[in-house]
C-alpha positions as a Python dict, from the first residue, in 0.01 Angstrom:
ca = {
    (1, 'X'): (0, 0, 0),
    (2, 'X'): (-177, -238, -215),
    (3, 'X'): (-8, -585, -341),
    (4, 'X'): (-221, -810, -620),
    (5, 'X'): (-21, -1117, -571),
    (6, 'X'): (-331, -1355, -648),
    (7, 'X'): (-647, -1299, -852),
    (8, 'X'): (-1009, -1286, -760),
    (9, 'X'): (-1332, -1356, -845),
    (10, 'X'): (-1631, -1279, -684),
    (11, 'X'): (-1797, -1629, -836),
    (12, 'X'): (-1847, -1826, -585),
    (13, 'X'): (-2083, -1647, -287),
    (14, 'X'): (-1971, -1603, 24),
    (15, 'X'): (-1647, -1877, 11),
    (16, 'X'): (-1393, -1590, -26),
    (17, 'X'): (-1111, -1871, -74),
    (18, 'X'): (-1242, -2031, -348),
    (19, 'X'): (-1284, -1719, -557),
    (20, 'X'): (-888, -1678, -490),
    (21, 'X'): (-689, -1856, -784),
    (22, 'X'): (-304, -1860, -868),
    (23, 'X'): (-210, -1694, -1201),
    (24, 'X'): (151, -1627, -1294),
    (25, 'X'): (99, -1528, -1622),
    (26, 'X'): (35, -1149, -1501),
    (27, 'X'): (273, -987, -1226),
    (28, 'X'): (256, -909, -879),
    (29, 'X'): (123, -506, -860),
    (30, 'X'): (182, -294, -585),
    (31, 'X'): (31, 49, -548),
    (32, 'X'): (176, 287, -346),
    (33, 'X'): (-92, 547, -238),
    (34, 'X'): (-15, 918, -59),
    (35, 'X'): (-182, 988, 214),
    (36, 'X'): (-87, 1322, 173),
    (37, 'X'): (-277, 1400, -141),
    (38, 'X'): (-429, 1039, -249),
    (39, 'X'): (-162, 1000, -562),
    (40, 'X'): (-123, 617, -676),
    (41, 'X'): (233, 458, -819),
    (42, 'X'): (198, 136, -957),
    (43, 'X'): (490, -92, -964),
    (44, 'X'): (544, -470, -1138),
    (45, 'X'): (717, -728, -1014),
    (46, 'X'): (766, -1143, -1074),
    (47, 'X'): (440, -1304, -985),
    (48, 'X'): (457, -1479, -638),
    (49, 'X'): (205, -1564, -355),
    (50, 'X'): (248, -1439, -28),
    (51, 'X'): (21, -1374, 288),
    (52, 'X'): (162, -1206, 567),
    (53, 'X'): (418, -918, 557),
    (54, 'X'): (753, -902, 727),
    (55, 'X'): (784, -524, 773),
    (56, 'X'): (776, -159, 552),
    (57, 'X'): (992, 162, 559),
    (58, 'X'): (1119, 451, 389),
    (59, 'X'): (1484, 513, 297),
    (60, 'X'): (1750, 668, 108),
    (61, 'X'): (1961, 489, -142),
    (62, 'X'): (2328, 567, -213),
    (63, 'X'): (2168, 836, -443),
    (64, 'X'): (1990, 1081, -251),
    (65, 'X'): (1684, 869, -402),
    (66, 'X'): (1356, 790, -199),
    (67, 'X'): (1288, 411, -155),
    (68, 'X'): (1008, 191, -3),
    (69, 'X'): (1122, -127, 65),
    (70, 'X'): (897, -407, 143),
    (71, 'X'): (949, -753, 265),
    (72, 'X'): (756, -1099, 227),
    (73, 'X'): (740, -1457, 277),
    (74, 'X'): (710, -1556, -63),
    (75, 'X'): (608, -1909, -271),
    (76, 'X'): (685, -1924, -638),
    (77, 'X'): (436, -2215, -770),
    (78, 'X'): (529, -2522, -1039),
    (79, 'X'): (210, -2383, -1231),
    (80, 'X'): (188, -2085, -1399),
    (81, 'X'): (-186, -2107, -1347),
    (82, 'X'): (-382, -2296, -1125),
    (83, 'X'): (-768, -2215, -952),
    (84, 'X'): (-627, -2432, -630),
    (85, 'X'): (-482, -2256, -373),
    (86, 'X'): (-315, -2299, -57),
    (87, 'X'): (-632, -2239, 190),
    (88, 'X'): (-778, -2620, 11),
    (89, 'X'): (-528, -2793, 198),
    (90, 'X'): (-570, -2679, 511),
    (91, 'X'): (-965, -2780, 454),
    (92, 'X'): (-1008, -3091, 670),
    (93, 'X'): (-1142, -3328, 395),
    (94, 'X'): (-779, -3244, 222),
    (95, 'X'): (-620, -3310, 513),
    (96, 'X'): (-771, -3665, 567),
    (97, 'X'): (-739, -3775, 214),
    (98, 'X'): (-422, -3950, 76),
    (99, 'X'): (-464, -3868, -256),
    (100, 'X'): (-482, -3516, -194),
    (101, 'X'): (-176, -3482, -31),
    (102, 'X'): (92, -3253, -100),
    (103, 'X'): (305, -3447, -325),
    (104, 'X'): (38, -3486, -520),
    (105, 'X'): (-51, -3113, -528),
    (106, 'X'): (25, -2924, -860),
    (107, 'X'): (82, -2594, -635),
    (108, 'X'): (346, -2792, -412),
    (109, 'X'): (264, -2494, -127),
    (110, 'X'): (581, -2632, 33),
    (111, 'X'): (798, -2572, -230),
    (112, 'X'): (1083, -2241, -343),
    (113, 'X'): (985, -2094, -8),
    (114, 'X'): (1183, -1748, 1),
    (115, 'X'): (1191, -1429, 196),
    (116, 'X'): (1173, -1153, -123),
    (117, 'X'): (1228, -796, -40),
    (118, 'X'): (1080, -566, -323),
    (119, 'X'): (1211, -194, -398),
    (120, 'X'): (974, 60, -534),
    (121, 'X'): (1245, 406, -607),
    (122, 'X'): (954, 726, -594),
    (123, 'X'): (1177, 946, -727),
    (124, 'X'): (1277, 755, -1057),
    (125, 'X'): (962, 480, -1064),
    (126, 'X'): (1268, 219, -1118),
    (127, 'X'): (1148, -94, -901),
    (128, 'X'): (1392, -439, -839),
    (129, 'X'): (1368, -747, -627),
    (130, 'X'): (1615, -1002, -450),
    (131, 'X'): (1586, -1290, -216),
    (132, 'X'): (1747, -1257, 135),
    (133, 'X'): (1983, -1526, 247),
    (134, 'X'): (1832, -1900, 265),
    (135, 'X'): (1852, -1950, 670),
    (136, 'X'): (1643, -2260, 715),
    (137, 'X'): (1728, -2603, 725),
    (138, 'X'): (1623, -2851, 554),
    (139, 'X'): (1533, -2596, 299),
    (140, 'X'): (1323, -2854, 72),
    (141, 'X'): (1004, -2882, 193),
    (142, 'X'): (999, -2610, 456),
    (143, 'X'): (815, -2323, 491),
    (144, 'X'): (850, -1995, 687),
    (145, 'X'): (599, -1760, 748),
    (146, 'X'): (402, -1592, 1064),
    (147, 'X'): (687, -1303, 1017),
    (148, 'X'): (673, -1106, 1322),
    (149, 'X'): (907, -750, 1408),
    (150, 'X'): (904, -548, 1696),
    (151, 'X'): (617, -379, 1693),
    (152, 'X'): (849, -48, 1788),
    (153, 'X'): (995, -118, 1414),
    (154, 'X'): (706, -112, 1235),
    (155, 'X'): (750, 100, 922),
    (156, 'X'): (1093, 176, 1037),
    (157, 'X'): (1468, 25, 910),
    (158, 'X'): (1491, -330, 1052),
    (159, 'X'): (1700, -628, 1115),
    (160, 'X'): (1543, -868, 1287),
    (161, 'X'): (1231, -1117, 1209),
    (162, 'X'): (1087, -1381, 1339),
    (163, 'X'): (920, -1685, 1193),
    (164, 'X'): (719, -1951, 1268),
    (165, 'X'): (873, -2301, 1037),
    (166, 'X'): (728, -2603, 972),
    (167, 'X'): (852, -2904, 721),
    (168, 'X'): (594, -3152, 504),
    (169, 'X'): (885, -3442, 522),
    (170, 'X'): (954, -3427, 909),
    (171, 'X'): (562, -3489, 962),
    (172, 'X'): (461, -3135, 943),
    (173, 'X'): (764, -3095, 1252),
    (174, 'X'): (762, -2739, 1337),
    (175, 'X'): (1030, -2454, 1514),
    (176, 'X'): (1086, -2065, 1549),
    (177, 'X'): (1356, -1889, 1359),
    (178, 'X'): (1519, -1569, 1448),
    (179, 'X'): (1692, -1417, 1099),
    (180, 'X'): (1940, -1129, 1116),
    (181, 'X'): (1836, -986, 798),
    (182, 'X'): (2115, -716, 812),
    (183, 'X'): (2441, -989, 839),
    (184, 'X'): (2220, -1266, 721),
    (185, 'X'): (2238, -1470, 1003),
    (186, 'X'): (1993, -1718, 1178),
    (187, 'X'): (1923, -1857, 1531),
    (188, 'X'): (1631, -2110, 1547),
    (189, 'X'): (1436, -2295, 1823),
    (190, 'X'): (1305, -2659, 1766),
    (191, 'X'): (1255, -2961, 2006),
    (192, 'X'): (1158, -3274, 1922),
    (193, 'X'): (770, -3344, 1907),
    (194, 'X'): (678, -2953, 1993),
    (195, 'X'): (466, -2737, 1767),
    (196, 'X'): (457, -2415, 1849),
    (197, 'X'): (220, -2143, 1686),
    (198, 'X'): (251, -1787, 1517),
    (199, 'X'): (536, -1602, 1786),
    (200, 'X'): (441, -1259, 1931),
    (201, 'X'): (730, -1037, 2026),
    (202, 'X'): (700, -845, 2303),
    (203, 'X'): (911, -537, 2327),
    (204, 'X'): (1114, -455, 2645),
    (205, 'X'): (1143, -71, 2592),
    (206, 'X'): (1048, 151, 2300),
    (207, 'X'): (1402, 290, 2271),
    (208, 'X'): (1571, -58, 2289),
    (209, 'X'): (1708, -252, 2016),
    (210, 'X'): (1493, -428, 1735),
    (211, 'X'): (1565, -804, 1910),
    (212, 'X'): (1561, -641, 2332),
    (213, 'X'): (1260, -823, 2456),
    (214, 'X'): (1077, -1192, 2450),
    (215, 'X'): (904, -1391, 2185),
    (216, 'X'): (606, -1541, 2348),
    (217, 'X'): (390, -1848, 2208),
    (218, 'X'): (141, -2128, 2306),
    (219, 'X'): (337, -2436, 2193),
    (220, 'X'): (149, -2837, 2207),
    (221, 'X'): (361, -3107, 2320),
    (222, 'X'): (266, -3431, 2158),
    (223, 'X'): (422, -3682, 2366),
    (224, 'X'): (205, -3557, 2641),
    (225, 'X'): (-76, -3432, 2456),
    (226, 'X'): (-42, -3105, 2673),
    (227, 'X'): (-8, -2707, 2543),
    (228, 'X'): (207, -2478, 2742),
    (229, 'X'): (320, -2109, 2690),
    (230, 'X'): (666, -2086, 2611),
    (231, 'X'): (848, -1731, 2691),
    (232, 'X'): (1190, -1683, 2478),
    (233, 'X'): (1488, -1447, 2507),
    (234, 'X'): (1455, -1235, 2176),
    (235, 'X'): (1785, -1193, 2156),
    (236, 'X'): (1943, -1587, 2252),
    (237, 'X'): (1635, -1780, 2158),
    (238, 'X'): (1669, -1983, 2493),
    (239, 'X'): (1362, -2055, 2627),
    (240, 'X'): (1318, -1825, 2984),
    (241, 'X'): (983, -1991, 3102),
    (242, 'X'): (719, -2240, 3030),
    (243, 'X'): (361, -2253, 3195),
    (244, 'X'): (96, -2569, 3138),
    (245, 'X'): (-196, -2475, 3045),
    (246, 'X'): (-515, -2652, 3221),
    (247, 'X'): (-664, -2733, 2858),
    (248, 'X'): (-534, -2797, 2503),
    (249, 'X'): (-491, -2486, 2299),
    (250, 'X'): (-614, -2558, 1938),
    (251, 'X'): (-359, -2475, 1715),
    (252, 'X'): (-439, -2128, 1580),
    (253, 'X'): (-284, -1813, 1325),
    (254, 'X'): (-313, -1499, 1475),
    (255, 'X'): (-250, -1374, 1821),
    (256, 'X'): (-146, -1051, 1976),
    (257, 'X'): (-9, -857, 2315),
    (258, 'X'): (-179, -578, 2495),
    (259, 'X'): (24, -411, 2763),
    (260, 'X'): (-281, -323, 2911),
}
């Protein structure tokens, strides 16, 4: 699957984020390729930006009727158009310069975060699109994102995600959040002065439930100017252990678990 949710052009040499710009004006395309014999659907939706993808799967509607139904972090922008994007301001020259912050920014990357899911119907080519439950506090100025699953429930019917939160107003203050997107509940982690990176979930038993195993992150305390690994309960959120790490982790994206 295939999702045009910002523009590019190849102007601008090897700097891959500046050729990326914001444009509203057109919609957000997803193609839907077989892999059984290479066939392309095209569906529209409302433009948005997103990055990272909460989770895929297959299902059947009320109606007999084939579904795939795809979920996002999503950011709706104040500009319909707009050749800044969100990678400028984590460039460190943005970051260090006042004038440039994000109040000032006419994307506003903090702002209308949502979690979208889209639903492309193969059978009749209809398509829709709704926003899940707000579960974050305080919603203005927030942003979630970093959605990991259990990697058991990839492509599969889910309930559970898990996102990494952080908050322009609170001095970028950070937390985990846990969002039952089935009964549209939330549990969330946060302590005071701890910023903790992009979870990983690691999965307890292939057969177990979507939230039976531990969310595992490097997380930097700034009162002490020291990282640690923090281990969660999945399912409560309570933190089970915490190791110090011998040197300061920089804070990072992307991260993964090997079982091997």
């Amino acid at each position: 699957k295939q999702w045009y949710q910002r523009r590019v052009a190849i102007t601008a040499g090897v700097d891959i984020g500046a050729n990326i710009y914001w444009d509203a004006r057109r919609p957000a395309v997803f193609n839907v390729i077989s892999i059984k014999d290479g066939t392309v659907r095209s569906f529209n939706f409302n433009a948005a930006e997103g990055q990272h993808i909460i989770n895929c799967f297959e299902r059947r509607n009320d109606k007999g009727e084939l579904e795939i139904v795809v979920d996002f972090p999503v950011r709706k922008y104040k500009v319909d158009y707009s050749e800044q994007m969100i990678y400028d301001y984590l460039n460190v020259d943005w970051l260090l310069d006042p004038a440039k912050s994000y109040a000032n920014s006419e994307l506003d990357p903090y702002g209308n975060c949502k979690l979208r899911r889209y639903i492309m119907n193969l059978d009749t080519g209809s398509n829709s699109e709704r926003d899940l439950p707000v579960l974050w506090s305080p919603v203005e100025g927030s942003i979630v994102e970093f959605p990991i699953v259990n990697p058991h429930f990839r492509g599969r019917a889910y309930c559970h995600v898990f996102l990494h939160v952080w908050n322009k107003d609170l001095h970028n203050g950070m937390a985990l959040l846990k969002i039952n997107t089935c009964k549209g509940t939330s549990t969330k982690w946060v302590e005071h002065n701890k910023f903790p990176v992009e979870p990983i979930f690691i999965p307890v038993s292939p057969t177990g439930a979507d939230d039976e195993g531990y969310v595992v992150g490097p997380v930097f305390d700034g009162d002490t100017g020291t990282s640690y690994l923090y281990v969660w309960d999945a399912q409560t959120m309570e933190v089970v252990v915490v190791l110090e790490s011998p040197f300061i982790i920089p804070f990072g994206l992307h991260g993964v678990w090997l079982e091997e």
